[in-house]
MARGU-155361 format. One record per atom (N, C-alpha, C): residue in one letter; x, y, z. Coordinates in steps of 0.001 Angstrom, whole numbers, plus 500000, padded with zeros to 6 digits. Atoms other than C-alpha are relative to their C-alpha. Example, Ala and Ser with C-alpha at 12.3 -4.5 7.8 and 13.67 -1.06 7.14 Angstrom:
MARGU-155361
A500890498810500000 A512300495500507800 A500900501200500000 S499180498810499940 S513670498940507140 S499230501090500730 
END
This chain:
MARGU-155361
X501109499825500941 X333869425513569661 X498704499532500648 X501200500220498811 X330248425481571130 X498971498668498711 X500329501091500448 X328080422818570036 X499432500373498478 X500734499515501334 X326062422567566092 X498658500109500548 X501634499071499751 X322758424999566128 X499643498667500218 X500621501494499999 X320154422244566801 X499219500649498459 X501046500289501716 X318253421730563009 X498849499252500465 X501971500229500329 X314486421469563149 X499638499434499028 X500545500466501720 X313745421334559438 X501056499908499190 X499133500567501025 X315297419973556707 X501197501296499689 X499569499191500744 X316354422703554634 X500807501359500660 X499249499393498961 X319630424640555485 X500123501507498842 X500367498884500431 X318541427736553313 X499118500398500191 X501128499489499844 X316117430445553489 X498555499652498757 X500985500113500692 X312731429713551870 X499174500935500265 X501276498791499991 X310460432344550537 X498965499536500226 X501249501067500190 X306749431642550872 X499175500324498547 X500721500385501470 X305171432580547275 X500396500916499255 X499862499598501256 X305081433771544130 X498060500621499375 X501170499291500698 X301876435939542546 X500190500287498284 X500113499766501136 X300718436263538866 X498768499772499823 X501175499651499641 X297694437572537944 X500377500330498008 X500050499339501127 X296465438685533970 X498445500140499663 X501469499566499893 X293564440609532967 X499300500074497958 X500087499739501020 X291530440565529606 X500749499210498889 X499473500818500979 X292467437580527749 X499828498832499653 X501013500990499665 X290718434927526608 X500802498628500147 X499659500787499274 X293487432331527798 X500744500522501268 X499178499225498750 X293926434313531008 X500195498733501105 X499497500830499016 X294373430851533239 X501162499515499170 X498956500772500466 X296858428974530698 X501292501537499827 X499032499139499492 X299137432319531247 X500374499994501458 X499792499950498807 X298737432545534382 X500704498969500958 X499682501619500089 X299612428612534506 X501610500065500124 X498855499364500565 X302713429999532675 X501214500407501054 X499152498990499498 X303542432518534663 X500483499364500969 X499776500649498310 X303379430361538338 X501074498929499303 X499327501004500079 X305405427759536614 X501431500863499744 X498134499483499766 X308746430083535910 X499820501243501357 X500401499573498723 X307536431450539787 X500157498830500827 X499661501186498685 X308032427822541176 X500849500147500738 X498784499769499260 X311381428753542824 X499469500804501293 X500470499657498855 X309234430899545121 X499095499294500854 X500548500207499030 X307391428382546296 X499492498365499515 X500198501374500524 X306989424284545846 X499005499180500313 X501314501122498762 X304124423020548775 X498778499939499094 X500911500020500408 X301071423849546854 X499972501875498677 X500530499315500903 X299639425979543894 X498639500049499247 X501987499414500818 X296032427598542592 X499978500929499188 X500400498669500521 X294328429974540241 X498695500123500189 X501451499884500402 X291355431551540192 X499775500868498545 X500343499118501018 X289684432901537147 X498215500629500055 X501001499515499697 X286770435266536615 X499177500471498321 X500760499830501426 X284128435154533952 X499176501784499454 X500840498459499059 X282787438985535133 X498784499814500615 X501329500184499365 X279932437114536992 X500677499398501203 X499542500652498863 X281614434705538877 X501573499133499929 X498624500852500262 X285217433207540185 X499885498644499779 X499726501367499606 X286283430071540012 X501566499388500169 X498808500280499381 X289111428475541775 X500523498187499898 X499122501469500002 X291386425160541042 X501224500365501006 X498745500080499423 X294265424505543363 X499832499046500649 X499239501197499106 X296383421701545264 X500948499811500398 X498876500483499127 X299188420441547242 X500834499363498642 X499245500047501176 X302316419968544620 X500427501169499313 X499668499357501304 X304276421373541663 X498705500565499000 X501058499404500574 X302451423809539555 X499899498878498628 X500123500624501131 X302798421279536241 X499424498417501130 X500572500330499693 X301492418684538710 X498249500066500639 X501366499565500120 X298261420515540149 X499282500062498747 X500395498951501441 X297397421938536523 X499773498456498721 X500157500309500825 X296008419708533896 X498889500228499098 X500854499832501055 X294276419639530803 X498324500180500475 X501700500549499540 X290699418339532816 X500338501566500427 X500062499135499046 X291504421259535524 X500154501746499369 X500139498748500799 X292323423968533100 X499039500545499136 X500963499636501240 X289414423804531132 X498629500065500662 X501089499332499445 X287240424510533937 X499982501251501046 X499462498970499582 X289131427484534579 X499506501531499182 X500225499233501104 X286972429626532477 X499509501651500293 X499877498534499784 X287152433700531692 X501011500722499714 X498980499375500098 X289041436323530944 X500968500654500776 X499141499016499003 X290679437619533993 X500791498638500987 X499520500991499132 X292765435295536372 X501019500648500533 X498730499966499445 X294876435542539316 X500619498776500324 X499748501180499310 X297140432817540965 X501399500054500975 X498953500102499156 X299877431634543713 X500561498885500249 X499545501245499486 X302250429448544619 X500809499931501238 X499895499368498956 X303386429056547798 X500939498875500814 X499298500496499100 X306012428011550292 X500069499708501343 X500776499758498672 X304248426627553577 X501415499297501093 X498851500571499174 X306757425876556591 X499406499065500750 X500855501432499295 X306283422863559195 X498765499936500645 X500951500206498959 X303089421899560359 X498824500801499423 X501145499440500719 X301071423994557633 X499528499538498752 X500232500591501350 X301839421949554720 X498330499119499338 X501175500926500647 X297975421192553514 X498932500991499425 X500459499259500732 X295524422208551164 X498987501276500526 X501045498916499950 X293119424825553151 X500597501453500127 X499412499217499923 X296133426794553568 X500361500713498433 X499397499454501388 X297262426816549550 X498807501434499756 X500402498392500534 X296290430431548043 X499744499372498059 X500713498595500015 X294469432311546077 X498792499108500963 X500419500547498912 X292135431914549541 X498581500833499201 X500998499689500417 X288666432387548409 X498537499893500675 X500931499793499544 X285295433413549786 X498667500293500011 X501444499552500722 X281744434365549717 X499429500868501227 X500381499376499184 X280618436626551712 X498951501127499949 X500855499369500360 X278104439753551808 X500468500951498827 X499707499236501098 X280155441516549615 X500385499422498423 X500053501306501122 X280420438588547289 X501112499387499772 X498398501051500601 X283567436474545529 X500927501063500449 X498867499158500326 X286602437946546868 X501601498968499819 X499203500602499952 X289816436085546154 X501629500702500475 X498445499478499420 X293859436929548032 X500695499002499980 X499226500921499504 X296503435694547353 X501625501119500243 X499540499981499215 X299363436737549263 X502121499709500304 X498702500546500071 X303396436925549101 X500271501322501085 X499535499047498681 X304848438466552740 X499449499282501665 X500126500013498361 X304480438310556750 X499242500748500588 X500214499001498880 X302261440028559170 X500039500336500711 X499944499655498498 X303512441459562348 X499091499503500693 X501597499594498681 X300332441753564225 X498947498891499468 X501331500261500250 X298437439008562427 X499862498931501250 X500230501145498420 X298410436633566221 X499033501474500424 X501121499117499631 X296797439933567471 X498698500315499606 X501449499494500788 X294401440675564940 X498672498850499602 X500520501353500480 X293448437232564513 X499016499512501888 X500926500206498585 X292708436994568460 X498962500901500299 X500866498491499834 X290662440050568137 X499003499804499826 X501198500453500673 X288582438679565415 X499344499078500677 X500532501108499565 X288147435642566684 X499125500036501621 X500341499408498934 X287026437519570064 X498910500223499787 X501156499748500589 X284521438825567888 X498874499086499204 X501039500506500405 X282573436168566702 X501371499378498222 X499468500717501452 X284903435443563369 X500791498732499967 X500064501329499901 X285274431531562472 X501112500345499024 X499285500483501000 X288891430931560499 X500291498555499772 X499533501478500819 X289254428191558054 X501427499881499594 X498280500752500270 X293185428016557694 X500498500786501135 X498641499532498135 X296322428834560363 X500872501021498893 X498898499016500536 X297615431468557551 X499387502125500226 X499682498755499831 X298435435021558125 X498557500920498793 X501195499754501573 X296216435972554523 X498826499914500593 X502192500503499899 X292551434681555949 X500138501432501011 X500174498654498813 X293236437941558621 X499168501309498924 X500485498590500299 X293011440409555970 X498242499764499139 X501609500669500708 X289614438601553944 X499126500238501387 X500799499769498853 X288194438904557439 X499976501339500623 X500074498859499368 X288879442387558118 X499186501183499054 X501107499651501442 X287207443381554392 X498848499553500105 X501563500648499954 X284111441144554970 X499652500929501270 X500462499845498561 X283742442511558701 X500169502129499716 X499730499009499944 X284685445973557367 X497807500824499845 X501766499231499564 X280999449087557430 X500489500526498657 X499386498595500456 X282749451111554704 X498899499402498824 X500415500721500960 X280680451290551608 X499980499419498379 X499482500678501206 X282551450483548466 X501484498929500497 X499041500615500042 X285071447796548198 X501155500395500536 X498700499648499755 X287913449819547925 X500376500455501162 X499602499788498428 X287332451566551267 X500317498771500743 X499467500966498976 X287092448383553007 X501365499598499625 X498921500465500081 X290264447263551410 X500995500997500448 X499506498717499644 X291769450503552170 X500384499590501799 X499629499974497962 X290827450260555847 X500480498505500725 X499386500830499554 X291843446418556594 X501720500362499791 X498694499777500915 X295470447477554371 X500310500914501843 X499697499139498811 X295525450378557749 X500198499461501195 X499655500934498326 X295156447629560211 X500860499286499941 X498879500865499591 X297889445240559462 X501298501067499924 X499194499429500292 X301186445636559636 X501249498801499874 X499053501343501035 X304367443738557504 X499844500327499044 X499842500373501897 X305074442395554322 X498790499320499799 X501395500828501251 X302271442102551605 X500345500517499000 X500421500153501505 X302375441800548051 X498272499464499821 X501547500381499862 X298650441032547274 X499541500050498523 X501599500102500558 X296509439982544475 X498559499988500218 X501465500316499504 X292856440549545169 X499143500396499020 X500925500508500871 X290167439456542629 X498563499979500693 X501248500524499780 X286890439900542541 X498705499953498782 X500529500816501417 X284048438682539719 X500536501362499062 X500383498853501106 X284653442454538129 X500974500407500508 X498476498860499822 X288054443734539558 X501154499574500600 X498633500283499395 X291626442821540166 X501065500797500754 X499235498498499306 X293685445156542721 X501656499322500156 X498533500592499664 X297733444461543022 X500556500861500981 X499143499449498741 X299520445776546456 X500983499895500276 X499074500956498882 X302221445865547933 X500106501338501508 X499937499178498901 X302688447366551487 X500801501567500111 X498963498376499489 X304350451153552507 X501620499614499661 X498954500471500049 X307411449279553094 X500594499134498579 X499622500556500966 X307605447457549761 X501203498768500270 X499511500692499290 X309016444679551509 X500033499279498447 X499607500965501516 X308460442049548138 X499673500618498780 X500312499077501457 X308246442973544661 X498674499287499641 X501020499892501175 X305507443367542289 X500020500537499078 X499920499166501690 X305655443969538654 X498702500085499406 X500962499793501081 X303362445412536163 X500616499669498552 X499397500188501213 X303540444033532530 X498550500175499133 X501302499911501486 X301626444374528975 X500125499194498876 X499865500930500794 X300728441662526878 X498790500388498890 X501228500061500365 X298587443020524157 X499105501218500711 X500679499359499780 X295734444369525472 X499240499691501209 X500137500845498657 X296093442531528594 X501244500676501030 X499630499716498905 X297798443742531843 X500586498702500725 X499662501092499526 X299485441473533589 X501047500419501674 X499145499514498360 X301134441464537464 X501008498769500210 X499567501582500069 X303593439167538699 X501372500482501036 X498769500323498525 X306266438714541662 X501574500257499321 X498482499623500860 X309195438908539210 X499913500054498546 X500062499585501714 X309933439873535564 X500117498932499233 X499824501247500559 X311058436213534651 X498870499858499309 X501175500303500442 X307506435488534266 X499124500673499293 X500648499091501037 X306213438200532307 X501124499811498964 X499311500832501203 X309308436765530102 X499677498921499316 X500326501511500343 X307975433475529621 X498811500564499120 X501202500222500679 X304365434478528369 X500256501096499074 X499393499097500863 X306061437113526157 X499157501839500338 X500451499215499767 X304761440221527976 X500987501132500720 X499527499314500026 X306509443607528273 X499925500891501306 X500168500137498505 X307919444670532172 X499528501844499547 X499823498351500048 X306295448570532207 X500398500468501436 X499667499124498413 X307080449602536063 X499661498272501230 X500183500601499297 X306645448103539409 X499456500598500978 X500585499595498945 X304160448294541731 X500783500974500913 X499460499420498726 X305093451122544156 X500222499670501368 X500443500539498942 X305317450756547687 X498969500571500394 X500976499391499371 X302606451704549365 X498443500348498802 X501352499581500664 X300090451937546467 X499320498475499902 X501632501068499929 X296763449950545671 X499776500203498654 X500318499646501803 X296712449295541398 X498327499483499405 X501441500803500045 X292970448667540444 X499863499829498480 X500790500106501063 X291930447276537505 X498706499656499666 X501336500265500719 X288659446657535598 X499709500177498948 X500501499582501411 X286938446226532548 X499163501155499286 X500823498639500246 X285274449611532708 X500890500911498958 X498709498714500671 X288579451426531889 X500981499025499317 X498815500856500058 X291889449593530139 X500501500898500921 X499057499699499532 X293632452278531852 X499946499507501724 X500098500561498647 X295006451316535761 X499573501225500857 X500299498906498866 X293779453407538665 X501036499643500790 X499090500184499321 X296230454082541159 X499253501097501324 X500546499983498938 X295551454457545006 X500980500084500887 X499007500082499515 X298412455474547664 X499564499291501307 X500472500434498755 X297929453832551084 X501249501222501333 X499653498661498904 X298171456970553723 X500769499752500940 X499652500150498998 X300996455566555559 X501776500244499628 X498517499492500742 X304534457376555017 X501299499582501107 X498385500487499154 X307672455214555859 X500608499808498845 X498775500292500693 X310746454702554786 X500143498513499379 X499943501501500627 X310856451802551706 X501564499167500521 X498903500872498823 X312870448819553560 X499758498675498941 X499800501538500659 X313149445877550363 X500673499494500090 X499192500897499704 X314078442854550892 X501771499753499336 X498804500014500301 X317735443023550195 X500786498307499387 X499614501580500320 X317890439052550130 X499142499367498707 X500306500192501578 X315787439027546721 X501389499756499566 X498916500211500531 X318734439750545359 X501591499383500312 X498870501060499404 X321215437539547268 X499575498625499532 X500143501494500253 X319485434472546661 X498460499319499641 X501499500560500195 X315357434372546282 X499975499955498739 X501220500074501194 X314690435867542758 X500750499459499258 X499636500577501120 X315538434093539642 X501162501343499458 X499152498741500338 X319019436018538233 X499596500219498725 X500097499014501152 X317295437040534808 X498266500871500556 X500494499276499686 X315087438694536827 X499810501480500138 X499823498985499440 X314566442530537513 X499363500301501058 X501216499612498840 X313513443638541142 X501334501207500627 X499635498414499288 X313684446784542850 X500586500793498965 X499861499147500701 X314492448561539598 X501362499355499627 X498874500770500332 X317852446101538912 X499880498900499719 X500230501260500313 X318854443316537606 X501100498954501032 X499486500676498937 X319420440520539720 X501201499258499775 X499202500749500452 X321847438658538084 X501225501036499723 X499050498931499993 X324321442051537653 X500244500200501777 X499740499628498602 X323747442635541564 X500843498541500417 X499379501444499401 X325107438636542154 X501367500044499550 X498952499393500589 X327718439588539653 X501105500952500760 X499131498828499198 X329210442751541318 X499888499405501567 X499429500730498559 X328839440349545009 X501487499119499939 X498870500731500285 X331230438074543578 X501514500878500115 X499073499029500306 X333427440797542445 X500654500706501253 X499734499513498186 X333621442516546072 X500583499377500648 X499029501532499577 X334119439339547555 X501245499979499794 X498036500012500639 X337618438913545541 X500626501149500605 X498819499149499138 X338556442174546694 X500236499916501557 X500090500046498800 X337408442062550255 X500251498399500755 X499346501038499378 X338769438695550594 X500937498786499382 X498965500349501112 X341653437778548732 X500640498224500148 X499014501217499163 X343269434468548728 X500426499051498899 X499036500392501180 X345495432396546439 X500030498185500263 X500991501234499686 X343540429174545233 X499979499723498271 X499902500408501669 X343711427222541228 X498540499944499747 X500673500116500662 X340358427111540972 X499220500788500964 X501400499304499666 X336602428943541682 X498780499061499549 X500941501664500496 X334018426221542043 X498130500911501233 X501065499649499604 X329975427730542559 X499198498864501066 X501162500917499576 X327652425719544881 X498909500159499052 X501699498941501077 X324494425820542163 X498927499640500793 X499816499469500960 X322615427002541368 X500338502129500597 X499956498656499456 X322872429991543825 X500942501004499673 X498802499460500213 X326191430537543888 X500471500424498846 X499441499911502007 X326783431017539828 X500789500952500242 X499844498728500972 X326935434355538884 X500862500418501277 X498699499547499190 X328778435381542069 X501237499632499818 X498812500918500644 X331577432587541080 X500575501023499198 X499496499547501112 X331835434016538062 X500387501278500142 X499556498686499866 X332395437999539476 X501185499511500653 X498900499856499042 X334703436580541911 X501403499125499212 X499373500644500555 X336626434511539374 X500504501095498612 X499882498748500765 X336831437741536831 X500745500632501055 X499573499380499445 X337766439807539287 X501660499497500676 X498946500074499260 X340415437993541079 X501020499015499175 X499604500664501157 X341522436089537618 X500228498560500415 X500134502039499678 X341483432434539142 X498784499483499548 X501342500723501381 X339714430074536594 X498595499464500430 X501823500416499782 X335687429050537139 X499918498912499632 X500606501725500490 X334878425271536946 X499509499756500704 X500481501035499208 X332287423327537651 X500338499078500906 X499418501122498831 X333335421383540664 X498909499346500325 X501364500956499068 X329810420628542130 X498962500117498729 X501347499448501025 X327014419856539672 X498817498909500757 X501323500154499942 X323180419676540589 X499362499065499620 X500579500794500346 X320876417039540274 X498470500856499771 X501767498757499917 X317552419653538990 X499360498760500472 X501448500747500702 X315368416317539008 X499563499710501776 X500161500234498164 X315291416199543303 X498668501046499938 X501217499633499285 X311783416615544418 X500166500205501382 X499491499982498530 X310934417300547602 X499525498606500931 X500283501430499458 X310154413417548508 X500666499318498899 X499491500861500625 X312368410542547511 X500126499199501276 X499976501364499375 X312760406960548650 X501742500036500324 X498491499993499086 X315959406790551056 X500336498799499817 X499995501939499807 X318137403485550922 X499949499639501459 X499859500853498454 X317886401196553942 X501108500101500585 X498914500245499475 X321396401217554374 X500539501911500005 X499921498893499967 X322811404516555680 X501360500238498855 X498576499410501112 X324947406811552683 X500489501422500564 X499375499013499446 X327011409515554444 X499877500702499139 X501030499181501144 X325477412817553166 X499336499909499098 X501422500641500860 X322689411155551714 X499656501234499451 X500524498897500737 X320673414507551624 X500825500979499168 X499420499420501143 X323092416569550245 X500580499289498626 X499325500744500870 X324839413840548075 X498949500258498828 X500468500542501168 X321544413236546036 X499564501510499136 X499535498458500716 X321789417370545225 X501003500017499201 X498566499000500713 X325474418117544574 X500196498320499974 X499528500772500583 X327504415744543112 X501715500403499750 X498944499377500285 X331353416608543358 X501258499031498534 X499637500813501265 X333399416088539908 X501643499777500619 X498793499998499474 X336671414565541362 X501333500269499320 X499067500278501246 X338809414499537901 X500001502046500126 X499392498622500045 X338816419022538307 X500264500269501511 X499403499338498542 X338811419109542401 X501266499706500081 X498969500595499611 X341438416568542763 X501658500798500289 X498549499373499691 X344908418291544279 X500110501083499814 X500464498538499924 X343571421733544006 X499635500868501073 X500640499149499004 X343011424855546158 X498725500519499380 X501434499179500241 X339470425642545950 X499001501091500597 X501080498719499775 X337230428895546275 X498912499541499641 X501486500382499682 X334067427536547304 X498997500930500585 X500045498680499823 X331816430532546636 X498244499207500030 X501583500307499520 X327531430266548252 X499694501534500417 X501483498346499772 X324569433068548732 X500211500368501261 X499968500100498443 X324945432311552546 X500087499043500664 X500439501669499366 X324968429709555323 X499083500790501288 X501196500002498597 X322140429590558083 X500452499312500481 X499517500590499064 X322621427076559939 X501743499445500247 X498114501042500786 X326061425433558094 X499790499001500350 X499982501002500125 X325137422176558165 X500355499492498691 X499816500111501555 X324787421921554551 X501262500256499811 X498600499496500105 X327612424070554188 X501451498995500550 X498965500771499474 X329830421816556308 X499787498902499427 X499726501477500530 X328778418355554481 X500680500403498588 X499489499843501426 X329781420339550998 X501499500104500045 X498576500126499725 X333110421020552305 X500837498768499843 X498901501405499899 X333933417613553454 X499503499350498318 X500083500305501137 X332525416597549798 X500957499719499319 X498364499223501208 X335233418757548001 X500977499718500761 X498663500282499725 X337898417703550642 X499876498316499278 X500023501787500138 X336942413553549762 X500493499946498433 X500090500184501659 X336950414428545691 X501308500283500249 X498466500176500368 X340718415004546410 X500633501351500234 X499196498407499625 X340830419283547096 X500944499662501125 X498770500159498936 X344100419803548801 X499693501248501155 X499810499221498889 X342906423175550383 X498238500609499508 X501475499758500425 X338969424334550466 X500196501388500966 X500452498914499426 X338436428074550999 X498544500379499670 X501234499768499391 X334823429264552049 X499974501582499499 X500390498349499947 X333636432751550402 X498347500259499793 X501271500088499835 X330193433596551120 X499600501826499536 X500370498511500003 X328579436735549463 X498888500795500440 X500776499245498869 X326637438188552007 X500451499959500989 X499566499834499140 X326964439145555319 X499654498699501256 X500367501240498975 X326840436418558205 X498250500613500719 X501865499926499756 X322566436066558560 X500524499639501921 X499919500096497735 X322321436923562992 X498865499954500174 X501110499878499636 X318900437471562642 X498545499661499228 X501311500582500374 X315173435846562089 X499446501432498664 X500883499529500559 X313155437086559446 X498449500340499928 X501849499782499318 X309363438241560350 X499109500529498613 X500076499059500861 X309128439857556810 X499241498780498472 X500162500950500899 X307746436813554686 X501296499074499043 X498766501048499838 X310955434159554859 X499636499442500882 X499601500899498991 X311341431404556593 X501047499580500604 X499063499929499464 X314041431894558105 X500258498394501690 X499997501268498324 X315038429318561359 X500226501438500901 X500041498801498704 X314830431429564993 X501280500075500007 X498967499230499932 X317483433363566132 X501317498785500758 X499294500413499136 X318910430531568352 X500819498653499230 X499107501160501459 X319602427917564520 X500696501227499628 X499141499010501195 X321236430966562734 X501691499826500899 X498660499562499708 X325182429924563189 X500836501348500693 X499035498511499821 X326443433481562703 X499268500814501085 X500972499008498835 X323687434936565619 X500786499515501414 X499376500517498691 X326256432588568270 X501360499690500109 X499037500136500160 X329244432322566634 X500902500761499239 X498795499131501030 X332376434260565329 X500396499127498457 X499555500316501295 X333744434002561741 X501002498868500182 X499543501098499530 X336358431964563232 X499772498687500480 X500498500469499992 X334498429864564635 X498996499217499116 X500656499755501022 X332319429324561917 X501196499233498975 X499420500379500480 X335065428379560016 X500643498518500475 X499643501241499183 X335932425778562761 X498929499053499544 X501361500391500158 X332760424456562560 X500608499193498490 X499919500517501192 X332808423867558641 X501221499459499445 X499312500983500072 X336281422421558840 X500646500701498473 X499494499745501812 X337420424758555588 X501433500423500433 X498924499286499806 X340745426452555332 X500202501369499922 X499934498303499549 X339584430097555416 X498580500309499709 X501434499763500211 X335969431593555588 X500314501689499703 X500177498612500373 X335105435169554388 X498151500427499849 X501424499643500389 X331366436943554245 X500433501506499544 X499955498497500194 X331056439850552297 X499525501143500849 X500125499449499456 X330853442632554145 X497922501224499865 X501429498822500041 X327323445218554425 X500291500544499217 X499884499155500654 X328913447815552922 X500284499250498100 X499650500768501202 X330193445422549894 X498542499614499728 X501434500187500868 X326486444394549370 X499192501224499647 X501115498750500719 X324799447686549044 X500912500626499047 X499709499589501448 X327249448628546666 X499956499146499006 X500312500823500395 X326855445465544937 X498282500622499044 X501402499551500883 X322872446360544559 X499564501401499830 X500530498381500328 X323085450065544098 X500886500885500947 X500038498735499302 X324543451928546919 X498928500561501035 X501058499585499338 X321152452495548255 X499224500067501076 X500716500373498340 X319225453258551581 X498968498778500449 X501189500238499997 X315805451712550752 X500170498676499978 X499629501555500069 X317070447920551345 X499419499812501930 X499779500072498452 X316129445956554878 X500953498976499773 X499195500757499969 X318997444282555975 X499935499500501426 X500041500922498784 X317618442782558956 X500444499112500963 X499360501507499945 X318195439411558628 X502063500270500177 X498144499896499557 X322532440510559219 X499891501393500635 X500201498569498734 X321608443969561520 X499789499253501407 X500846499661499330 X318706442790563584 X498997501211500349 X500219498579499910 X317693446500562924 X498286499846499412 X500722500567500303 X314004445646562040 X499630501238499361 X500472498945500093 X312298448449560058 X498407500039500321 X500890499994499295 X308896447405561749 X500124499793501095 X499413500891498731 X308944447170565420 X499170498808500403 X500646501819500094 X308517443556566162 X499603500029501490 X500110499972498547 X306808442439569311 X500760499418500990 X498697500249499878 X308837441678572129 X499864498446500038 X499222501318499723 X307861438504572974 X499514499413498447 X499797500606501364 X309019436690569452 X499683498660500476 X500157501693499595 X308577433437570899 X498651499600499155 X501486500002500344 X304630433931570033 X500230500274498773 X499350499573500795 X306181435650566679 X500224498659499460 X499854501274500511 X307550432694565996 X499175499124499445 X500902500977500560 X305295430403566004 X498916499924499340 X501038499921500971 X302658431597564489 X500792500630498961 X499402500134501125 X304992432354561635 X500377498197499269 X499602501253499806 X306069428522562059 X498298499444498995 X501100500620500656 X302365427969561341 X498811500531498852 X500687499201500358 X301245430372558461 X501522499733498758 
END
């Protein structure tokens, strides 16, 4: 067995970087919007802002923290107007600070424009050395300040062209809010790499990264952003204008929404997420059978898969591991070392249902398997007599460039090691990953998924040397 990946950063799952929600025409359009980013925290924990717009001028609150920490009574009530967008956002090492948090805001000749920003840009190290070639000064290390600089620097002479023609120069994942004192536009790229929903509250419009959140403020999901279009609103018209962006590829969505990013009473990509986790489970059992008294979820990921694979293959569902929700992302360590500290003060194994049991220990995925391997030995200590490993997705081989934070190609376990292996490693008594074909029938059957992250098959071509790739993903 070859040695464990080396671990960089903490966290032995993928982290998205944000969440968008935006509402137009309402005269508490920030305390929705408030709303909305707060059942959107799961996409993103480092920092959170809104801006709102009076139709003269924006104005922008945001900070480093939980959205119910940034956000108070003082800060909301000088959030004033009827239109507001906002973001919350998931920064990786070495970016965590406030000039980076979104909605990124400006002043320029064309006046207030505000972006905020859920996705990756290929080319933004290129475009960014270009600018900066040219005379343009950036104030943060994120991917987002590229395209505000390619709109300000743009000749064209309405708005929309310039947004038009920066949208032609990048290339990647964008979802996009962009605000300005008199107009809100929602994007998402050709590729439709992340979602964007449209909802109706009233006589208010509303956008938003997932449907959860147009649940919370009681607003009704009508469609979802296309790929490749540009939705404009304004107070001229209620109705939306719609705008295609002239660039015809094949839609490539993130396939790992629905493995493990969006909230499961969600809908994205035209499904519901919590039926697609459902029918993984279910697959699973068939495509990897094995004869075990109980079905025990890692949470909160793992649930709803549990529960297909515990239906399906009729072995009973119990809580084995339960969650501690109240883990921030800073706590006081004891002095004295506690073997799996970090995971311990997460999961919590209940020893009175593991005890002298074969267990089906069912997770979204493992990246590195570190995690994965301290949960094991957990459930062997609470007393399991035999711990089987079913994972519903396919073994992750490859980086994500697509707005994830994925670890490089050289932490991802399954990119250096066999299933066997892999199983060595985590010390279980049988490992299984659902297969490719078992996940796209899972979420449909369908072409229009990227499955990258377990191909390497990129549906943008990436540059070669990733090294540079890297790191300026590392720092954005």
């Amino acid at each position: 067995m070859r040695s464990e990946p080396e671990m960089t950063s903490p966290p032995d799952k993928f982290q998205d970087h944000c969440g968008l929600f935006g509402v137009t025409n309402h005269p508490e359009a920030a305390r929705n919007v408030y709303l909305g980013l707060y059942a959107l925290q799961h996409r993103g924990q480092e920092s959170a802002g809104i801006v709102t717009s009076d139709g003269q001028r924006l104005h922008l609150e945001k900070g480093m923290g939980l959205v119910a920490d940034v956000f108070d009574e003082r800060r909301l009530a000088r959030l004033g107007g009827p239109h507001a967008t906002g973001h919350v956002r998931y920064s990786t090492a070495g970016a965590s600070f406030l000039l980076n948090a979104q909605p990124i805001l400006i002043n320029g000749w064309r006046g207030q424009i505000a972006l905020s920003h859920n996705g990756n840009l290929v080319n933004a190290a290129e475009l960014r050395f270009q600018l900066e070639n040219d005379g343009s000064i950036f104030q943060t290390t994120s991917d987002t300040e590229v395209i505000l600089h390619l709109i300000a620097r743009s000749r064209k002479e309405t708005f929309e062209e310039a947004l038009m023609e920066a949208l032609l120069a990048v290339r990647g994942a964008y979802s996009l809010l962009v605000q300005t004192p008199a107009k809100i536009f929602a994007v998402r790229d050709p590729n439709g790499f992340r979602p964007l929903s449209i909802g109706r509250l009233g006589e208010s419009w509303v956008f938003s990264s997932e449907t959860c959140a147009l649940d919370l403020i009681g607003a009704t999901h009508v469609r979802d952003v296309e790929c490749g279009e540009i939705v404009k609103w304004s107070p001229a018209s209620d109705a939306l204008e719609s705008t295609m962006i002239p660039q015809l590829v094949k839609p490539s969505q993130c396939i790992f929404e629905h493995v493990y990013f969006a909230r499961p009473d969600s809908v994205v990509f035209g499904k519901g997420v919590n039926s697609s986790r459902y029918q993984m489970g279910r697959i699973l059992a068939e495509e990897g059978p094995v004869a075990a008294d109980l079905v025990v979820p890692v949470p909160d990921s793992g649930l709803p898969a549990a529960i297909g694979f515990s239906d399906a293959s009729g072995i009973p569902f119990k809580f084995g591991l339960i969650r501690n929700h109240y883990v921030g992302r800073t706590f006081i360590e004891p002095k004295q070392a506690i073997r799996h500290f970090g995971v311990k003060i997460k999961l919590n194994p209940v020893a009175e249902i593991l005890r002298g049991q074969r267990v089906v220990l069912i997770d979204d995925s493992i990246v590195r398997g570190t995690t994965s391997k301290k949960i094991v030995e957990m459930v062997r200590a609470a007393g399991a007599r035999e711990v089987h490993v079913r994972i519903s997705s396919p073994p992750t081989i490859s980086p994500c460039y697509f707005g994830i934070d994925t670890p490089t190609k050289n932490e991802l376990i399954a990119s250096s090691h066999s299933v066997a292996q892999i199983q060595e490693f985590l010390r279980s008594d049988s490992l299984y990953f659902l297969s490719q074909d078992g996940l796209r029938r899972a979420v449909g059957d369908r072409s229009n998924f990227c499955t990258a992250c377990f191909t390497e098959k990129y549906p943008i071509p990436i540059e070669a040397d990733r090294s540079q790739l890297d790191l300026f993903r590392k720092e954005t």
